[in-house]
C-alpha positions as CSV (number, residue, x, y, z in Angstrom):
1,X,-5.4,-4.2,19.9
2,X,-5.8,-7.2,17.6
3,X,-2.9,-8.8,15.9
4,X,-0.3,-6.2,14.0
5,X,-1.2,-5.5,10.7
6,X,2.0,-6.7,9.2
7,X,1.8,-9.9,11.1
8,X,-1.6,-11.3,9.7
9,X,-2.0,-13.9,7.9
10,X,-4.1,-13.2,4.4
11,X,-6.1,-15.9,2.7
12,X,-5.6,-17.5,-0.7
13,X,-8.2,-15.3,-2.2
14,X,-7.7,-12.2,0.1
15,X,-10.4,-9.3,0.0
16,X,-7.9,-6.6,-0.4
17,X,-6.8,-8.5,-3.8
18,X,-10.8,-9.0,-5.0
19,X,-10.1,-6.5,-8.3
20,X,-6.8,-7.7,-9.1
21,X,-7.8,-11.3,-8.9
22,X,-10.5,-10.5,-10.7
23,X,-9.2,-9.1,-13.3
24,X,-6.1,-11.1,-14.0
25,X,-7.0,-14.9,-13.2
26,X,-3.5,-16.0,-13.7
27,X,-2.1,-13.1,-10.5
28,X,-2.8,-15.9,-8.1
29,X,-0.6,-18.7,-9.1
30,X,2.0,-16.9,-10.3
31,X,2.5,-15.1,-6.6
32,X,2.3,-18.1,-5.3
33,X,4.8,-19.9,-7.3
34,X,7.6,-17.7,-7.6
35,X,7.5,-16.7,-3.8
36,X,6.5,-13.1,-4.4
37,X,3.0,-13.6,-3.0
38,X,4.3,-11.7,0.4
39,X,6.3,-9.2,-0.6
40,X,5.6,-5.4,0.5
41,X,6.4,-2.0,-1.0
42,X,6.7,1.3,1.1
43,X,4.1,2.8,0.3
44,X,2.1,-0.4,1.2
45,X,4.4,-0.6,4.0
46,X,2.7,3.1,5.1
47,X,-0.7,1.9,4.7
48,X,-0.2,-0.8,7.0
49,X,1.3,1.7,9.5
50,X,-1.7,4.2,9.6
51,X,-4.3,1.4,9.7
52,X,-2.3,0.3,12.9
53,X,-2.5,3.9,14.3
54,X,-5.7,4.1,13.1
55,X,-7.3,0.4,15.1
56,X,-5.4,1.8,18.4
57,X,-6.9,5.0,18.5
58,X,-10.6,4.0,17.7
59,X,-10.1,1.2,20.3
60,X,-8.6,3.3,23.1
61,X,-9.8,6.5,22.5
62,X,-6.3,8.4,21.6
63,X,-5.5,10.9,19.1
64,X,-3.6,9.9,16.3
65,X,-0.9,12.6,16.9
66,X,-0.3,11.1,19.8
67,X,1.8,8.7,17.7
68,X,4.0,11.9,16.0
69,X,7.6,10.5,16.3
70,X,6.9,6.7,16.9
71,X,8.0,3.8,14.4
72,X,6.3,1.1,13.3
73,X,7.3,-2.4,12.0
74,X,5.8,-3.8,8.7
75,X,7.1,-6.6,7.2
76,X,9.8,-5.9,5.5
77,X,10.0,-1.9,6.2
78,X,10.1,0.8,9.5
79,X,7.6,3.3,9.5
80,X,7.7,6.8,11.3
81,X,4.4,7.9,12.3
82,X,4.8,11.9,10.8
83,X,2.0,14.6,10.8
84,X,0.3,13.6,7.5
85,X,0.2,9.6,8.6
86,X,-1.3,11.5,11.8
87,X,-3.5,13.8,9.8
88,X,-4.9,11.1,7.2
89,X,-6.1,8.5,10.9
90,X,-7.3,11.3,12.1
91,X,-9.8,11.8,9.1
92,X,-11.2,8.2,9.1
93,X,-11.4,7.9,13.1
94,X,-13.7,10.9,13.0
95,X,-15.8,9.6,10.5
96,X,-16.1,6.5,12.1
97,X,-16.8,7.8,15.1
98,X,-19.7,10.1,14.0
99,X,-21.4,7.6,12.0
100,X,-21.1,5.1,14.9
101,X,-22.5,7.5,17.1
102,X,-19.3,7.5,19.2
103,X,-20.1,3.6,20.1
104,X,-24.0,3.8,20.7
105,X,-24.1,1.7,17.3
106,X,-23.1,-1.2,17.2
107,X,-19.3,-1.2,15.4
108,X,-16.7,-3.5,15.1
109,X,-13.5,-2.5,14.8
110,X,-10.9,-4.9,12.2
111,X,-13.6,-7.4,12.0
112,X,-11.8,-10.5,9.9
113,X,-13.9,-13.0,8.3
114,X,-13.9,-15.9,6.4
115,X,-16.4,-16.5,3.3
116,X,-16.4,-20.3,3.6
117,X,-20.5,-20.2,3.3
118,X,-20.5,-19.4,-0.3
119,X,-18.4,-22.8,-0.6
120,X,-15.4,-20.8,-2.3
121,X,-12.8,-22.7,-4.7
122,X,-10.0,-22.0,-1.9
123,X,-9.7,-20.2,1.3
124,X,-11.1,-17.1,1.0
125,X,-11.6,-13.9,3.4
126,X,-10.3,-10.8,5.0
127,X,-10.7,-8.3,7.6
128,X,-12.6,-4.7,7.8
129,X,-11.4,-1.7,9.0
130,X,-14.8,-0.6,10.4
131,X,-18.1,-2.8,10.2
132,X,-21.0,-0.5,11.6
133,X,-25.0,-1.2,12.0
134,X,-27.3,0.9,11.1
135,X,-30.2,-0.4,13.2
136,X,-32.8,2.5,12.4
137,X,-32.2,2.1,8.8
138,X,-31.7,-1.4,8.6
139,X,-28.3,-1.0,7.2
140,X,-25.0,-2.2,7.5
141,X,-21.9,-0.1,6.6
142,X,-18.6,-1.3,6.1
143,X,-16.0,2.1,6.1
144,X,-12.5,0.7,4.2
145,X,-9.2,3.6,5.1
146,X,-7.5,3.8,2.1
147,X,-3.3,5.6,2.7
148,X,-2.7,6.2,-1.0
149,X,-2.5,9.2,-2.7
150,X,-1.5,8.1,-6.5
151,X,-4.4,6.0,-7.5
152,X,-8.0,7.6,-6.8
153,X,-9.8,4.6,-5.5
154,X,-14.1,4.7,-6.4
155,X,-17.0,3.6,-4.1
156,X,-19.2,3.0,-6.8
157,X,-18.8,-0.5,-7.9
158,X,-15.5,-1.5,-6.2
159,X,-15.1,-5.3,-5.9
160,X,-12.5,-4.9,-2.9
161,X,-15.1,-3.1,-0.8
162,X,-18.2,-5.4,-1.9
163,X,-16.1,-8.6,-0.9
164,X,-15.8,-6.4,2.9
165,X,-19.3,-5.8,2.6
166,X,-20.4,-9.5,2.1
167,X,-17.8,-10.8,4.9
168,X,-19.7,-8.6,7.0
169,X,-22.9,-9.8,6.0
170,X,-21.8,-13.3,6.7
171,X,-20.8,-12.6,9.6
172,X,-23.3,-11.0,10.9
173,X,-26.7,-13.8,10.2
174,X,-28.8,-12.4,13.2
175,X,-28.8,-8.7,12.0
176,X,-32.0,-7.6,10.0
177,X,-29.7,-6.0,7.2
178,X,-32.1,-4.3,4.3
179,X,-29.1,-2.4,2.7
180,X,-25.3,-2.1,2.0
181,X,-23.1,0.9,2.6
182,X,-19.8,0.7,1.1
183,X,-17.7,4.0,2.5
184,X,-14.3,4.8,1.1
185,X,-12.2,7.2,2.9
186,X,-9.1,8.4,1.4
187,X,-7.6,11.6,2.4
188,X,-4.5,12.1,0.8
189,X,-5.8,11.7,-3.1
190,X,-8.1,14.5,-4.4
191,X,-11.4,13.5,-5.6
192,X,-14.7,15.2,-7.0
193,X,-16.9,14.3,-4.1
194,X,-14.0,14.8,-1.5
195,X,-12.6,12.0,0.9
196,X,-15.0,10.4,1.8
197,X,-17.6,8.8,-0.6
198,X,-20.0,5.8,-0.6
199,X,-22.1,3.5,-2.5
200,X,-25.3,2.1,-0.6
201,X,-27.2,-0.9,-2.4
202,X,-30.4,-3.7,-1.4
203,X,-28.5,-6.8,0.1
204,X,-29.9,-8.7,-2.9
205,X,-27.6,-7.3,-5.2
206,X,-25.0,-7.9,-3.0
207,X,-26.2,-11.6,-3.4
208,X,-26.3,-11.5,-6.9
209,X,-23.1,-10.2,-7.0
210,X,-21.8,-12.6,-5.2
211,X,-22.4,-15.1,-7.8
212,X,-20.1,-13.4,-10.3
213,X,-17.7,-13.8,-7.4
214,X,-17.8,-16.9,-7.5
215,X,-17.0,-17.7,-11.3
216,X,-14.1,-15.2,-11.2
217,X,-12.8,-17.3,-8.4
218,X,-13.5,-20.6,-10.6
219,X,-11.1,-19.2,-13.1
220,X,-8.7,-18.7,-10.8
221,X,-8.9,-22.0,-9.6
222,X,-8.3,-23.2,-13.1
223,X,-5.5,-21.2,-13.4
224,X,-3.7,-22.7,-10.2
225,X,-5.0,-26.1,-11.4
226,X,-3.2,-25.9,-14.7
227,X,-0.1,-23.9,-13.6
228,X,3.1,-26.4,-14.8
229,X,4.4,-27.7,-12.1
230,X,7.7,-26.7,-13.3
231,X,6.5,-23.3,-13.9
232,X,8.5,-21.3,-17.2
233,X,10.1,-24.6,-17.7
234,X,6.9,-26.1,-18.7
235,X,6.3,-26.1,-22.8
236,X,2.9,-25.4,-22.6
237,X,3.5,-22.2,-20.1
238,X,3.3,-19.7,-22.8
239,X,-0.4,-21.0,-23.8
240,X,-1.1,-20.5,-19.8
241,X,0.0,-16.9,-19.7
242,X,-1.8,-16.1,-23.0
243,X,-4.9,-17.8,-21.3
244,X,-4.6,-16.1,-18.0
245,X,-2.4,-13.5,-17.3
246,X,-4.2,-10.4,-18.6
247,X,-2.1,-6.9,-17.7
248,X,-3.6,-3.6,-17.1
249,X,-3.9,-0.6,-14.4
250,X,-4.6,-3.8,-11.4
251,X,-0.5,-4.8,-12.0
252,X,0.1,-1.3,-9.7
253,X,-0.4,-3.6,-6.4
254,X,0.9,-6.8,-7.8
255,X,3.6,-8.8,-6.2
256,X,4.8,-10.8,-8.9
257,X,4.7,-7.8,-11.3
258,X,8.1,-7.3,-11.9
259,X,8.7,-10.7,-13.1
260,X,5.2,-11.0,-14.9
261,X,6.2,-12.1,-18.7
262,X,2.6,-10.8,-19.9
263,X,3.5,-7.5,-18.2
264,X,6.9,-7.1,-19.7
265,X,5.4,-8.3,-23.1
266,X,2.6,-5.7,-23.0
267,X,5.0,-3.1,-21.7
268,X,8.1,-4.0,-24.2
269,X,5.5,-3.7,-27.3
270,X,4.1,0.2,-25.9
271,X,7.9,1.3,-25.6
272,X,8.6,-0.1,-29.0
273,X,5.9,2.3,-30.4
274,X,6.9,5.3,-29.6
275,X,9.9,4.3,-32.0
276,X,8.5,2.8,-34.6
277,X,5.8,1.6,-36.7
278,X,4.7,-1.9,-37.9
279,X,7.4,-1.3,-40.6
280,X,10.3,-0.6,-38.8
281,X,10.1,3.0,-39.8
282,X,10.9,5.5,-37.0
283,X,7.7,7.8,-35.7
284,X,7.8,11.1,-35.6
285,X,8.6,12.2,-31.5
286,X,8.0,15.7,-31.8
287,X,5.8,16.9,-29.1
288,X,4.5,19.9,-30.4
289,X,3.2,17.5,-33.7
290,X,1.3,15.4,-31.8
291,X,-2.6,15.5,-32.1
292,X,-4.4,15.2,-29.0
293,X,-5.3,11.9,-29.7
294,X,-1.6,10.8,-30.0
295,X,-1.1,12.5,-27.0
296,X,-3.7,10.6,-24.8
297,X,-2.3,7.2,-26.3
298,X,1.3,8.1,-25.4
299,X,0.0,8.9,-21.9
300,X,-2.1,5.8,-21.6
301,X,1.2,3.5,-22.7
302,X,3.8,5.6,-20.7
303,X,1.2,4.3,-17.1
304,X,1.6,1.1,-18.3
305,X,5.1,1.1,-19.1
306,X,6.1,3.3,-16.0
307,X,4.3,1.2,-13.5
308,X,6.3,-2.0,-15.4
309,X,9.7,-0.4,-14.6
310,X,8.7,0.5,-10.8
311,X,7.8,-3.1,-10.5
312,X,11.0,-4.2,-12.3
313,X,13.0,-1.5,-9.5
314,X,11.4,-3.2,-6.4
315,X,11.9,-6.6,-7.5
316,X,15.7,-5.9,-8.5
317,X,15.7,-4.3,-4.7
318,X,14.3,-7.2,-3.1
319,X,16.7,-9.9,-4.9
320,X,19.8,-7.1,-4.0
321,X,18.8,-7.0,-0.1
322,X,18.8,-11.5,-0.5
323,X,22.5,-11.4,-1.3
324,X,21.8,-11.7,-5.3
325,X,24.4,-9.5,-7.1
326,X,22.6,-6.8,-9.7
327,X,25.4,-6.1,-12.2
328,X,26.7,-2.4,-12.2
329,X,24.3,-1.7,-9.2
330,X,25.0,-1.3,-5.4
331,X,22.9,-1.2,-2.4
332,X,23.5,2.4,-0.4
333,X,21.8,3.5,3.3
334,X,18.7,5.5,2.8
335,X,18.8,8.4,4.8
336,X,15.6,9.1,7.0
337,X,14.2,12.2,8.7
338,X,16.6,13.9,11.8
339,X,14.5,13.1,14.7
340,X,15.3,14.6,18.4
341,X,17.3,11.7,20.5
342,X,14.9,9.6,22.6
343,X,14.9,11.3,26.6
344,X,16.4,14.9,24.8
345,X,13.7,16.7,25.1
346,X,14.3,18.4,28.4
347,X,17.7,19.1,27.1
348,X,16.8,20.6,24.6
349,X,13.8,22.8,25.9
350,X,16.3,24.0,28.4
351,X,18.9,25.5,26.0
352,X,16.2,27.5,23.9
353,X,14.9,28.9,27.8
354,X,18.6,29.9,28.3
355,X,18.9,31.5,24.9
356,X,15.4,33.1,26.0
357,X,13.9,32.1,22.5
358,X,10.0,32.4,22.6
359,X,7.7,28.8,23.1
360,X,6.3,29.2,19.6
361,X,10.4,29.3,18.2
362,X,11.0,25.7,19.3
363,X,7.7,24.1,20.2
364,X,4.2,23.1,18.2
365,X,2.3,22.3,21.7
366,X,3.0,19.9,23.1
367,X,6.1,18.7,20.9
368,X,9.1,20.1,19.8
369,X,10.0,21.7,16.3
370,X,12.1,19.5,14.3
371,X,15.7,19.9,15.2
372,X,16.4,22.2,11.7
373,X,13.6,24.4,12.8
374,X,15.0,25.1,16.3
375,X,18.8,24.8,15.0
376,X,17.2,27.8,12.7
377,X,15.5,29.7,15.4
378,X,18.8,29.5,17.9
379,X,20.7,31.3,15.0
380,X,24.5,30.0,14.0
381,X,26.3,30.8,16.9
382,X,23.8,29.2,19.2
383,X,22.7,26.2,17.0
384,X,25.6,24.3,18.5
385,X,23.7,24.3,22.0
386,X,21.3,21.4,20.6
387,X,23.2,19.7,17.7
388,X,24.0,16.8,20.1
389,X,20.7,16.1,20.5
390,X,19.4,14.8,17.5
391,X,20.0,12.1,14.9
392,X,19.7,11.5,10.9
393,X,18.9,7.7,11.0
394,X,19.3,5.5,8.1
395,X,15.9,4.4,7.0
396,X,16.9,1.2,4.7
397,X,18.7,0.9,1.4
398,X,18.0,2.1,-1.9
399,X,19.7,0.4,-5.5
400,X,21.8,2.8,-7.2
401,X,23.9,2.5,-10.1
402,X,28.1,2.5,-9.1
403,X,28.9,5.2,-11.3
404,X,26.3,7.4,-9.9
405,X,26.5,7.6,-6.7
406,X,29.6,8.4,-4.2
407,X,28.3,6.9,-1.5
408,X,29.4,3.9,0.2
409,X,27.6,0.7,-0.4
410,X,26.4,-1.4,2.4
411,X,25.9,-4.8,3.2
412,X,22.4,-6.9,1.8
413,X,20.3,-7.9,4.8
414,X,21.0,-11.7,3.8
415,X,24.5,-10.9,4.5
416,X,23.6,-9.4,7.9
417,X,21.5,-12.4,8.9
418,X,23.7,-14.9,7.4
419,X,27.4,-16.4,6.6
420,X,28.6,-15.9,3.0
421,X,30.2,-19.3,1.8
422,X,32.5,-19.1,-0.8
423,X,32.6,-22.3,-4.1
């Protein structure tokens, strides 16, 4: 297996951040300036995770349930590998498979790629999940796995997926490539043409393409260029905002977006109108009074302003686990999944044979029910014959407020890592 997902490095201008980059010019130098440029939520966190089941299966021919039950490291999270991670790999590896012809076409697996040819502004690259050739047809396909399942993600047009697509071009100069195939597969989010879907175009357009790449990377040169050096200190780093942050449905996979001022501007003003009007005077909130209209804008401002306040949750997380005190709030263990105990399996397969309960009670072949379901199964007075055997582990922190919660706060990770000096 290449290098662990969570471990690569990602270029200035990374692929995976082509629409977001795009879109909002100033993204870039405000990651990279207030340190946020690296930071990883968990549902990122269990992307990385099924991309990293996904690579070792393709390249050594497992199943992904064969990875049920294990955890993976990210960066800043520990993933369990459960059925639907399982189920969602398994989806993309057989479409990958199939359209490579089960390795009779040529296909290269996490191909990384760098897109110094087109003399970009700053480093600029990525890597592929699946980069396949077409030779009969002249085409090359890159196939991009996408984990989520709260954000449809579109073939047609998608910036992310063209920057793959002209890596792979690049990277490829000695293949007689005609035509583009762009291939999304995304299994958990419902969408009109199912989970897979594509967009095939001539490689010219790709090449014409690429020169609105190239300006949208100009402007966010600028952007970096003309950042104060002293960031929000700087007098003139309102008129660089206004210039070049620009907030919208990209801020979703943002790093810096919880501490974006263009963000909490935009979102501050949609709250205030659900309150009141240019006037001051208060709006009428009945639901059942709203026109349609009125209730389409409401919607529209309430994504905004929701995905605002996630941002605003994580960062407030992240600056709790460094050891910075949140007023009123606390840091309390996150309770995972019980899981069997590692080497309990035997154990435990031997007290449902002595309680003669059937295979299908404690097993899905070839692993064991979770320990509820067999604990179920054995009935109250025998449950006790497997309760040693299993484990709820903690699975991180969450921030609560104090005077909601009755659990015990624990420790920041800074704390755990480090010596606390007192003035």
């Amino acid at each position: 297996m290449s290098a662990g997902h969570a471990q690569r490095d990602h270029a200035q201008w990374s692929a995976s951040a082509s629409a977001r980059l795009w879109a909002c010019a100033g993204s870039l130098a405000l990651s990279g300036r207030t340190g946020q440029a690296d930071s990883e939520s968990e549902a990122a966190a269990w992307g990385t995770a099924c991309h990293e089941v996904s690579e070792d299966c393709l390249r050594h021919g497992r199943k992904p349930e064969e990875w049920i039950g294990r955890f993976i490291q990210t960066k800043r999270h520990r993933i369990e590998v459960d059925e639907e991670m399982a189920e969602t790999a398994q989806v993309y590896v057989d479409y990958v498979m199939e359209a490579g012809v089960f390795g009779l076409k040529p296909t290269w697996i996490e191909e990384r790629f760098k897109l110094d040819a087109i003399n970009p502004p700053f480093e600029a690259g990525g890597t592929a999940d699946t980069v396949i050739y077409h030779d009969g047809e002249q085409l090359l396909e890159v196939v991009d796995l996408k984990g989520g399942r709260g954000i449809v993600v579109e073939a047609l047009g998608n910036k992310q997926a063209r920057t793959y697509a002209l890596g792979a071009v690049l990277n490829n100069p000695g293949l007689d490539i005609q035509e583009v195939k762009v291939t999304i597969v995304q299994p958990r989010a419902p969408h009109r043409d199912g989970p897979i879907r594509s967009e095939t175009f001539h490689v010219t357009d790709l090449i014409d393409w690429t020169t609105e790449l190239l300006a949208a990377m100009r402007l966010a040169k600028l952007a970096d260029d003309t950042y104060g050096s002293n960031g929000s200190e700087d007098g003139s780093f309102d008129e660089w905002a206004e210039r070049f942050l620009h907030p919208g449905d990209h801020c979703t996979f943002c790093p810096c977006a919880g501490s974006c001022p263009a963000l909490a501007v935009a979102a501050k003003s949609k709250a205030l109108l659900f309150f009141k009007d240019e006037s001051g005077v208060e709006q009428e909130n009945t639901v059942g009074k709203l026109t349609p209209a009125e209730v389409a804008e409401i919607l529209d401002r309430a994504d905004m302003i929701q995905n605002w306040l996630n941002a605003v949750r994580a960062h407030a997380h992240a600056e709790a686990e460094a050891g910075v005190e949140i007023p009123n709030y606390q840091l309390v263990a996150k309770v995972g999944r019980e899981r069997w105990n590692d080497g309990a399996e035997a154990d435990v397969i031997a007290a449902c044979e002595w309680a003669e309960l059937p295979l299908s009670e404690y097993q899905n072949a070839p692993k064991l029910r979770t320990p509820k379901q067999v604990r179920k199964a054995l009935g109250p007075d025998l449950a006790k014959l497997v309760e040693r055997h299993s484990t709820v582990p903690t699975a991180g922190t969450s921030l609560v407020r104090q005077d909601k919660t009755v659990r015990t706060p624990v420790q920041p990770k800074a704390h755990l890592l480090f010596d606390v000096i007192d003035d």
